[in-house]
N, C-alpha and C positions, 0 to 999 in steps of 0.2 A: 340211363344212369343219372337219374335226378341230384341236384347235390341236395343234402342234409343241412339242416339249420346249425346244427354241429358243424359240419366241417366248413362254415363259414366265419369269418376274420372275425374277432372282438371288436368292439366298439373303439376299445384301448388300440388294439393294433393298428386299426384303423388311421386312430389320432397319430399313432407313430409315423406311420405310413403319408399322412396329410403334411404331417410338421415335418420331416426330412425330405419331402419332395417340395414344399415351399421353400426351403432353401436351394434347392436346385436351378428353381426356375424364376426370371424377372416377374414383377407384377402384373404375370398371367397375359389374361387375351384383354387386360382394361384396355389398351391402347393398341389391338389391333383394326382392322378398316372392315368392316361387319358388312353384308351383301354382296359379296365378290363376288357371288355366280347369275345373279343377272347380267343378260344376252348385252355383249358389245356389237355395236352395229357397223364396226368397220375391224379392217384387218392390215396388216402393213405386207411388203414383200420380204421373201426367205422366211417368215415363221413356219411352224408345223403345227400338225392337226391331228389329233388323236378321238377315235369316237370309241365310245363304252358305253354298252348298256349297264341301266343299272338296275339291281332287285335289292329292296329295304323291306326292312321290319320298323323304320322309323315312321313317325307321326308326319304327316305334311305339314308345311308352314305355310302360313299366306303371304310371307313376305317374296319377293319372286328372285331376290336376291339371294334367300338362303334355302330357300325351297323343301328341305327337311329338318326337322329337329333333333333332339335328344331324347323327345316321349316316344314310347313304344306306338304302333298302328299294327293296321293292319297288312298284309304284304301287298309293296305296291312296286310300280317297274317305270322307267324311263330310260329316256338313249339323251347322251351327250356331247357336244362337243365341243372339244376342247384345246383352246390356240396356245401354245408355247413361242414363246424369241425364238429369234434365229439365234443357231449356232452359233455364232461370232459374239450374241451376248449375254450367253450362261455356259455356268458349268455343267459338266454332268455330275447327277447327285445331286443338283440344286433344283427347288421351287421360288421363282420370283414371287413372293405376292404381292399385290397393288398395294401402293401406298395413298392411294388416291382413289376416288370412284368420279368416272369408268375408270378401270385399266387400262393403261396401256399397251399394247400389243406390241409395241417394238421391245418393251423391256421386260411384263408381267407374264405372267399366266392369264388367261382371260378366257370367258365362255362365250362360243362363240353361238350356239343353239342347245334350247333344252325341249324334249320331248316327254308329256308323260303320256303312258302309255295302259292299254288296259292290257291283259296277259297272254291274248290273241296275238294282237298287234306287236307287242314285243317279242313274239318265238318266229313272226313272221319275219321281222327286221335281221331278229336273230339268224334264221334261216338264208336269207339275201347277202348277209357279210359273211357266212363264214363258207358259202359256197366259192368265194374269191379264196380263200386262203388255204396256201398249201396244207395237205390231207386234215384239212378242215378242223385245224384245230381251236380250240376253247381254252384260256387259261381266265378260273376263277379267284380272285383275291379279297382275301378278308382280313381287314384291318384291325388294328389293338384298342387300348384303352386310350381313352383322353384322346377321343377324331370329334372332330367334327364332322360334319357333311362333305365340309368342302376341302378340310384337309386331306379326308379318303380319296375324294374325286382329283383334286391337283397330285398326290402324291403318288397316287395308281398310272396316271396320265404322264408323271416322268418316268416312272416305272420302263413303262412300257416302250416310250420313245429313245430312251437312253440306252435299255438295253436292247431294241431293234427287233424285237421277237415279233415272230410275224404270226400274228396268233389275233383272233376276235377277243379281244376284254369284258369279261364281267366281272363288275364290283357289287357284294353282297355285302351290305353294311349296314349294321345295328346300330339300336338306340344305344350312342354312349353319348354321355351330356357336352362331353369334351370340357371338364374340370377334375380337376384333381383330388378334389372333395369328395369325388359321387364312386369312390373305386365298386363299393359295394353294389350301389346301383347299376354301376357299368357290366362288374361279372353277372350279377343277375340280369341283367339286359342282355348278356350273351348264352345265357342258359335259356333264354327265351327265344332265341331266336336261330337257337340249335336245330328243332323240328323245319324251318324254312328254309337250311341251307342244305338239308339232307332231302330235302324236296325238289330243291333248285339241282342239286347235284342227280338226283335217277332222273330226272326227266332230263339232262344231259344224257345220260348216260343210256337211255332207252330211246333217244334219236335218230332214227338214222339218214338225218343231215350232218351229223357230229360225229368225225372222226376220231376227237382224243379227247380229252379233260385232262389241263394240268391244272392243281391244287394250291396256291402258293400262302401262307399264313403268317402274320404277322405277331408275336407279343400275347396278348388276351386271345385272341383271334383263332391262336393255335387250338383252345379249350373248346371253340366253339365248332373247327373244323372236324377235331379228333373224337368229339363226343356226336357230331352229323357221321364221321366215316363209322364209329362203332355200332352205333344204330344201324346204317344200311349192310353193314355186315351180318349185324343178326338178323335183321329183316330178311336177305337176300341169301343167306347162307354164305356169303363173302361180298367181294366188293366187287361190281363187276370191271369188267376189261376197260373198257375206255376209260376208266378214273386209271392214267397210267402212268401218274406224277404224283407225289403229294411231298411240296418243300414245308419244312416248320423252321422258320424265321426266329431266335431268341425266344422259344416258346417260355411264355410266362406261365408254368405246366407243372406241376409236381412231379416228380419223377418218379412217385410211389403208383400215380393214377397211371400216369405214361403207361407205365408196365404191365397193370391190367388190362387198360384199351386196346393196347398191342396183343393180351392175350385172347383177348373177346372176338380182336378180329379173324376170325377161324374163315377156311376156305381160302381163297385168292385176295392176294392185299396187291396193292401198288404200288412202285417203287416210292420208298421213304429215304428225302435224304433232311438233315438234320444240319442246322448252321448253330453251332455255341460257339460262347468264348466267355472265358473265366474270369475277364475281367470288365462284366457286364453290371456296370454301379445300377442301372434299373432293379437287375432283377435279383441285387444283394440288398436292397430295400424289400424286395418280395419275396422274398426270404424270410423276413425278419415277421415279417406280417403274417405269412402263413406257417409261425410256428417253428421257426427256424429248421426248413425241410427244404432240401436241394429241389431247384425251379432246375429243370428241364433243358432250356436253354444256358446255362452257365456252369452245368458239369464235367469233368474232365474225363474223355472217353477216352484213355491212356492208363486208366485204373479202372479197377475192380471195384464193384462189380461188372462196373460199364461196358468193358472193354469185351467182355464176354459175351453180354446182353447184346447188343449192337451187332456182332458178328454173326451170334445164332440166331437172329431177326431180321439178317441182310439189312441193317439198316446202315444207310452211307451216311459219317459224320465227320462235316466238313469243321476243323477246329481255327478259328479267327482269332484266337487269343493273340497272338504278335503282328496281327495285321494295325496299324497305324493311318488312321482316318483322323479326321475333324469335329469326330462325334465324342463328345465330350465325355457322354455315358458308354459310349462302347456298347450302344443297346443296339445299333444298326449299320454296323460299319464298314458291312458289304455292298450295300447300298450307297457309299459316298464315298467309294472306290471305283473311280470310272472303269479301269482296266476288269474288274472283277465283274460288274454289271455287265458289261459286254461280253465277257467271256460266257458267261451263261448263258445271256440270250442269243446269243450267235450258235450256241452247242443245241439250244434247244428248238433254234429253225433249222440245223441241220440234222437233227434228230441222232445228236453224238452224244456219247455219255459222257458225265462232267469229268470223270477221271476215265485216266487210258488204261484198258486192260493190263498194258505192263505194270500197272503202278501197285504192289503189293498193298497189305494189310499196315495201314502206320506210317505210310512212306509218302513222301513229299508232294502234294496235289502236280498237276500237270500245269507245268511254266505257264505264265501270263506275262503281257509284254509289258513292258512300263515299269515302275517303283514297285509297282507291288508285287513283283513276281517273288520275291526271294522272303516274302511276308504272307503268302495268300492262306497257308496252315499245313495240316493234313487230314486223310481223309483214311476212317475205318470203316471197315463194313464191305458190303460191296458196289460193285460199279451199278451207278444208275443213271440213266436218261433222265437230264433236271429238268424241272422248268425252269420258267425266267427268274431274275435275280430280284433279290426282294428290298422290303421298304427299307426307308429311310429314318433315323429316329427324328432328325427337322421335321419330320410331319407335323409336329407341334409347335416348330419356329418360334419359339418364347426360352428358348435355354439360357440362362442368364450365367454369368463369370463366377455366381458361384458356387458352379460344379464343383471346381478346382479345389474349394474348402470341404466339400461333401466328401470325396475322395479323398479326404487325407484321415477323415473320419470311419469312411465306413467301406472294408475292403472287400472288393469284387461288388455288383451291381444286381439289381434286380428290378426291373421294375411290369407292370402290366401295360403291354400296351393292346389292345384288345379291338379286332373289328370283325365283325360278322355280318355277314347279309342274311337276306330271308329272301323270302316272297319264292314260293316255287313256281315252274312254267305248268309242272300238275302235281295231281297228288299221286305221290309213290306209292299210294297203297290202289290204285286203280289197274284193273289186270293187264297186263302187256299186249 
């Protein structure tokens, strides 16, 4: 489903899109600490350790600090790893990042080893970790617009620790520049880089070291997963079984294309569950850009046509609109809900579905402990086995005070945040 020169953004919309998001955000990454992912060579007690492989469609960098870019390459793979503080001095939902180079490990996010890898050696590694984890699961994440490298990498890596899921991490992350400028270039960066996550995904999927693939997507990211899951559907006459999760995180998505890709996808699809919320200032900016056409993630699945659509597509939609985080934009606010992170990744190591069979059509998600319990939404559709709980909008950590002015300006949110991976372990079109 190539896009059209047509159904991409105006020049003008563009500038809309650059000039209301520069009010959003402080003077960018000027003043952020640039190299954060070269190796610290010590480590303190109580931190933790996260390792993920990674597959890109980005360019290599020679700096060993930042290690990939924002230009397009060719598919390339490493494994990471990655020190987080100890508990006692971060939140969950939060990324420390260094204010200083080295990092400090008692306080930052810091890397602690980096491997690149040729694609041998990474199915190998890949093979060795996910034999340790219960029935061998895989969950893939693919991040939005405006990542950097190292946002993807620290962001995925709280991901994962916060919400505990005991799952092997792959992060598949595309050329985006990580500017606010380059939207155009970022979507098309992730239209590019659709054919390598649908590569990366069947040779998951035709392993049989690999007991599950869960899907999780973020913002832009969602475009690049849903346009990989519709292609291996028609490649494959459906999708197969071990793709047995697929979350879409605040998809920055049209809800026009939404509907055909779900129609495309014929034969066996995967449990799809779906997190919006209406008053997501991101993606009421992307909105505005694409035309003034409901984005995906900030529709109300409590009307029509939605409410119907949703149902006869068993799709689970978890509604976050009155849930109440620290995200300014309401683009990610599941994500900086510690009770809500945990609650998913705990459902998805014990392999429970996010809602309780008792819980009807519309009807109040299943309690969670803490604040958020009587805020966490509802959910239509039906009951599905999630994966882990998804990102956070801080992945950008540059939000500046004035959101607060943005939002009195312009109601409900939109924005793209977009991450895709590439680099497949083979090529899906090689016979089984």
């Amino acid at each position: 489903m190539p896009i059209r020169r047509k159904d991409l953004p105006t020049p003008a919309a563009l500038r809309v899109f650059a000039t209301v998001f520069a009010t959003i955000f402080v003077a960018g990454c000027a003043g952020d600490v640039q190299g954060v992912l070269k190796p610290v060579a010590s480590t303190v007690p109580g931190t933790s350790k996260v390792t993920m492989l990674v597959a890109t469609t980005r360019a290599a960098d020679p700096d060993a600090g930042v290690l990939y870019s924002g230009e397009r390459g060719k598919p390339s793979f490493a494994e990471m790893v990655i020190s987080l503080p100890p508990d006692s001095r971060r939140k969950v939902g939060e990324v420390q990042w260094p204010s200083r180079l080295p990092g400090n490990p008692e306080t930052d996010f810091v890397t602690l080893r980096v491997d690149k890898l040729d694609a041998k050696t990474g199915l190998a590694r890949l093979h060795e970790r996910v034999s340790r984890v219960p029935k061998r699961r895989v969950m893939v994440f693919v991040h939005g617009f405006n990542n950097r490298f190292e946002d993807a990498v620290y962001r995925f890596a709280q991901i994962v620790h916060d919400s505990d899921a005991n799952v092997v991490p792959v992060l598949f992350t595309w050329p985006s520049r990580g500017s606010l400028f380059a939207y155009g270039y970022d979507r098309e960066s992730a239209t590019y880089s659709r054919n390598a996550l649908e590569n990366l995904l069947q040779a998951l999927a035709r392993d049989p070291a690999i007991g599950e693939v869960s899907l999780l997507a973020h913002s832009m990211g969602n475009w690049v997963a849903l346009e990989a899951l519709t292609q291996m559907a028609v490649r494959n006459r459906g999708i197969p079984p071990k793709i047995a999760n697929v979350m879409l995180a605040s998809p920055d998505v049209d809800a026009d294309v939404f509907r055909t890709q779900i129609a495309e996808m014929k034969g066996r699809r995967p449990n799809f569950t779906l997190f919006v919320s209406q008053d997501d200032r991101a993606l009421a900016v992307s909105r505005r850009v694409w035309g003034n056409k409901d984005r995906l993630g900030a529709v109300d699945p409590d009307v029509e046509p939605y409410k119907s659509e949703f149902e006869t597509e068993k799709i689970v939609v978890l509604n976050l609109t009155k849930l109440r985080t620290g995200d300014k934009l309401n683009h990610g606010k599941f994500a900086e809900s510690p009770d809500v992170v945990k609650l998913i990744g705990t459902r998805l190591v014990d392999g429970q579905p996010i809602t309780d069979s008792r819980v009807g059509l519309g009807e109040r998600l299943i309690e969670v402990t803490g604040s958020a319990a009587a805020a966490v939404g509802t959910a239509a559709g039906i009951v599905v086995s999630a994966p882990v709980a998804v990102i956070d909008p801080q992945a950008r950590r540059h939000l500046g005070d004035r959101v607060e002015h943005l939002g009195n300006n312009i109601h409900d949110t939109g924005a793209a945040v977009g991450d895709t991976v590439t680099t497949p372990f083979q090529n899906p079109n090689l016979p089984r």
